[in-house]
C-alpha positions as CSV (number, residue, x, y, z in Angstrom):
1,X,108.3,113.6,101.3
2,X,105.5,111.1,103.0
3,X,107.1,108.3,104.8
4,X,105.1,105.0,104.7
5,X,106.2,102.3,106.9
6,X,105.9,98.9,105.1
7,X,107.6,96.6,107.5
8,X,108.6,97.8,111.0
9,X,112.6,98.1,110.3
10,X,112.7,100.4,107.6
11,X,110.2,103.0,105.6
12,X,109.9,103.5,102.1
13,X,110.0,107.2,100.8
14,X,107.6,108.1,98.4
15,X,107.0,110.5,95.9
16,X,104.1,113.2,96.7
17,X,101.0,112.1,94.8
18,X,100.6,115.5,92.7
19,X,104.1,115.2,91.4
20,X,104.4,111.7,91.1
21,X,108.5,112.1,90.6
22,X,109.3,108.1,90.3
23,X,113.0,109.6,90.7
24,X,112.4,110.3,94.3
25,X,111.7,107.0,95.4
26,X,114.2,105.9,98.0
27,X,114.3,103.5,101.4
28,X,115.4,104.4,104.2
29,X,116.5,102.4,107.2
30,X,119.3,102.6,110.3
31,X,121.7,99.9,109.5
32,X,124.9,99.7,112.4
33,X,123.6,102.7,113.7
34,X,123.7,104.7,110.4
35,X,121.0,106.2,108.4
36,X,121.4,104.7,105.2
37,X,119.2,105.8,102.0
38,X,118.6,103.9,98.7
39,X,117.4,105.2,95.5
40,X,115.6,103.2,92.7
41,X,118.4,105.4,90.4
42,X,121.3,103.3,92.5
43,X,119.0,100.0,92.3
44,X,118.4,100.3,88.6
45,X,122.1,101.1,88.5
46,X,123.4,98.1,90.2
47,X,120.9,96.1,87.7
48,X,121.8,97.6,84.9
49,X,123.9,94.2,83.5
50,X,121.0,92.3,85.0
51,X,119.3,90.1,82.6
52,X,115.5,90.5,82.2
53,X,113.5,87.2,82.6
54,X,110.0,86.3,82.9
55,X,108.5,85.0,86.0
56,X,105.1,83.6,86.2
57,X,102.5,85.9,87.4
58,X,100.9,83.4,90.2
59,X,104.4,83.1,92.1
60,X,104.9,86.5,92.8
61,X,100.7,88.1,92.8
62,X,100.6,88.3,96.5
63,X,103.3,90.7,97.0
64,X,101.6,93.0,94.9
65,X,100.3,95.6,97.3
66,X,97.7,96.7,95.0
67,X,95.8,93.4,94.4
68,X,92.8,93.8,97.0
69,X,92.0,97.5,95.6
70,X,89.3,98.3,93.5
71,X,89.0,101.8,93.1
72,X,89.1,103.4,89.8
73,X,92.1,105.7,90.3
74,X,94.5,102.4,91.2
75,X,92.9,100.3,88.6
76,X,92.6,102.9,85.7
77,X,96.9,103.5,86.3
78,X,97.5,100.1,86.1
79,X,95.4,99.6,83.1
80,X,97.7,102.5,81.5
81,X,100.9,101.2,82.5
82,X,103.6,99.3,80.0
83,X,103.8,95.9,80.7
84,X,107.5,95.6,78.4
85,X,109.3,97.7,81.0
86,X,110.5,94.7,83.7
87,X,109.4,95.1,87.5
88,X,112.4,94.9,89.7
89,X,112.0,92.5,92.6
90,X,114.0,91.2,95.5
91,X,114.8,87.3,95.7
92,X,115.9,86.5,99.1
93,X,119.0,84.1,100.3
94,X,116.9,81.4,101.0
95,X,115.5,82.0,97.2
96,X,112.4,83.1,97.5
97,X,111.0,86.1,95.5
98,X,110.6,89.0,98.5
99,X,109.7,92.6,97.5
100,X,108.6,93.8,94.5
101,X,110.7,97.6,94.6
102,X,108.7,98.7,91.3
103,X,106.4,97.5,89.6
104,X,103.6,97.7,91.6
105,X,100.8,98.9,89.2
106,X,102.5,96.8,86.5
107,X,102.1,93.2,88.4
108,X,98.4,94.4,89.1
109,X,97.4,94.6,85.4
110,X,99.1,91.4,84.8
111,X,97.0,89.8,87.3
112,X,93.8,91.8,86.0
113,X,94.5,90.4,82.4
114,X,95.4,87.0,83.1
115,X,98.6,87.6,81.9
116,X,100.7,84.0,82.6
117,X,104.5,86.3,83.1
118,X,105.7,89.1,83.8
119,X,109.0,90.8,83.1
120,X,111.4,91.0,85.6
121,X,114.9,92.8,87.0
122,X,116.2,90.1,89.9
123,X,117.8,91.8,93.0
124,X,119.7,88.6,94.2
125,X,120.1,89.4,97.7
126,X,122.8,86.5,98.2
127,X,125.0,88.6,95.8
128,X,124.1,92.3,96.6
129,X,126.0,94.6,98.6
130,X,125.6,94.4,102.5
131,X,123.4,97.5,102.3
132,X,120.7,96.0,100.0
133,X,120.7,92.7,102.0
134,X,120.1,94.7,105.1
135,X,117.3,96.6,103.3
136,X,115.5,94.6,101.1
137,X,115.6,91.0,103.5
């Protein structure tokens, strides 16, 4: 497993590149002194009732950590990806749209096509479960 870190309090467990298992995609992070691991699996679980909506492309295109990269391996994925399986992204307590958890690849060929929205799984961080909040804020 390659650990990247994406913000200093946690890391993100990613998949190695030559198996690209999605499945294995997990955060990791010491919350109350406990190492505490979260699947995409047990986030697409939790949203599983979730309702899928469409947020406009322009709020959320910065968060997309793929948007300043134009080489053709990044670009030619995106391009390939399915733009009617939703991204799932956190919204903060203070409602703001935070993290995008999946969807990376996704957001970028919505920006690259000009598309106006995007589908979208919501992780309401004001309702989640402490562990999420302390993850994902």
């Amino acid at each position: 497993m390659k650990y990247i870190f994406t913000y200093a309090s946690y890391k993100i467990s990613l998949p190695k590149k030559e198996n690209n298992h999605y499945q294995e995609t997990s955060w990791t992070d010491n919350i109350d002194g406990k190492e505490v691991k979260i699947t995409i699996q047990e986030v697409q679980d939790y949203l599983k009732n979730s309702p899928i909506i469409d947020i406009p492309v322009s709020e959320i295109s910065n968060l997309c950590i793929h948007k300043d990269k134009d080489d053709e391996e990044t670009l030619l994925r995106s391009q390939k990806s399915d733009l009617s399986f939703p991204i799932i992204i956190s919204k903060n307590e203070d409602g703001k749209y935070g993290m995008i958890l999946d969807g990376h690849h996704r957001l970028l060929k919505a920006i690259n096509n000009g598309e106006e929205t995007i589908k979208a799984k919501v992780l309401d961080l004001s309702t989640a479960p402490r562990e999420y909040k302390e993850m994902f804020k």
